[in-house]
C-alpha positions as CSV (number, residue, x, y, z in Angstrom):
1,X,74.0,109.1,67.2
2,X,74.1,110.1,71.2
3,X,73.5,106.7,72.7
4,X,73.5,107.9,76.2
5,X,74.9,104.6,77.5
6,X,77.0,105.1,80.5
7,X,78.6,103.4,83.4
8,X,80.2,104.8,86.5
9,X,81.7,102.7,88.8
10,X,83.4,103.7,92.1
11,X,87.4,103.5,91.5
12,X,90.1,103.2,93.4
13,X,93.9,104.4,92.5
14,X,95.8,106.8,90.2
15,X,95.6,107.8,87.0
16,X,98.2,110.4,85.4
17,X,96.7,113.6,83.7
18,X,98.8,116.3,81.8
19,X,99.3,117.9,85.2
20,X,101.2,114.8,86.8
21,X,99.5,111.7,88.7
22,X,95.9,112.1,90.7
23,X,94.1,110.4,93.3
24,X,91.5,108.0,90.9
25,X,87.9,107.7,92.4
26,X,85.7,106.7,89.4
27,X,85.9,105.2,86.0
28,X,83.3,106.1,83.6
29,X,82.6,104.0,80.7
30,X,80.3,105.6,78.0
31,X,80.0,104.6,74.1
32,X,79.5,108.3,72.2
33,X,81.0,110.2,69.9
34,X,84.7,110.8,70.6
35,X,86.7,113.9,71.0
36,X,89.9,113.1,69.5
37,X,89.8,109.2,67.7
38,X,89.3,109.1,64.2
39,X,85.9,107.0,64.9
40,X,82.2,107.5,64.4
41,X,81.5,106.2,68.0
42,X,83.9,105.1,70.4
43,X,83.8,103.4,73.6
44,X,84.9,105.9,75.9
45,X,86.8,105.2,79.6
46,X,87.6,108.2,81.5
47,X,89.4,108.0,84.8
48,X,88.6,111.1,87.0
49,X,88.1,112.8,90.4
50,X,85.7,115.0,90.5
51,X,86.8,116.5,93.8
52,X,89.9,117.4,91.6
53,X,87.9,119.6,88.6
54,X,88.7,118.5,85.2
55,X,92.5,117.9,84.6
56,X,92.3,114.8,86.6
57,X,91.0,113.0,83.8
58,X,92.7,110.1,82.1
59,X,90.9,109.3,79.8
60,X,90.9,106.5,76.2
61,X,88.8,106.0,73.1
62,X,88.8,102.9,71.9
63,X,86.4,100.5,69.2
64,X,84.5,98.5,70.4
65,X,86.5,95.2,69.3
66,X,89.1,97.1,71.6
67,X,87.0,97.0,74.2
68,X,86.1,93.5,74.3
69,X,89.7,92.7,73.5
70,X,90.8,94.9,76.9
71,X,87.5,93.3,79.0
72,X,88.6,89.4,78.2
73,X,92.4,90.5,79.1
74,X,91.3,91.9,82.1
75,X,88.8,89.0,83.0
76,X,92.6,86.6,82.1
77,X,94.9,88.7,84.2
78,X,92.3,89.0,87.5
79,X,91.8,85.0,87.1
80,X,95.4,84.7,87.2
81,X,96.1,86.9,89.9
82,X,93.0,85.4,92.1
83,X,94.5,82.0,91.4
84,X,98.0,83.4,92.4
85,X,97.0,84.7,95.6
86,X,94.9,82.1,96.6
87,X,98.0,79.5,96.0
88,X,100.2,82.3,98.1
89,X,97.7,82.0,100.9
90,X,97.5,78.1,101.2
């Protein structure tokens, strides 16, 4: 089943590709079919440059308990780091 759910948000840093490390300017977040996991959908997050053509790509195919596993330790780890900095900056 195509889904065609996707999100693209502007990115900013580095991502590492078979052909070294590239300048990161997007993340794409779709929930489709996947190319290479053993999965009848997958959520998909790509990490590209489409100024660079397609080998800057990093790119993950996850489930979808994955994905909520990786957005709650995300939404943990940037509390903790707002809280840190804001301590630092007192």
């Amino acid at each position: 089943m195509c889904t065609s759910i996707v999100e693209i948000t502007a990115a900013e840093g580095s991502g590492k590709s078979s052909d070294g490390w590239f300048e990161v300017t997007r993340a794409v977040v779709s929930y489709d079919h996947p190319h290479h996991a053993w999965l009848e959908e997958a959520m998909c997050i790509d990490f590209v440059n489409p100024a660079l053509g397609p080998g800057a790509r990093a790119a993950v195919e996850i489930t979808l308990q994955s994905a909520k596993d990786l957005a709650a330790a995300l939404t943990r780890a940037i509390a903790a780091v707002e809280k840190l900095e804001a301590e630092q900056s007192a």
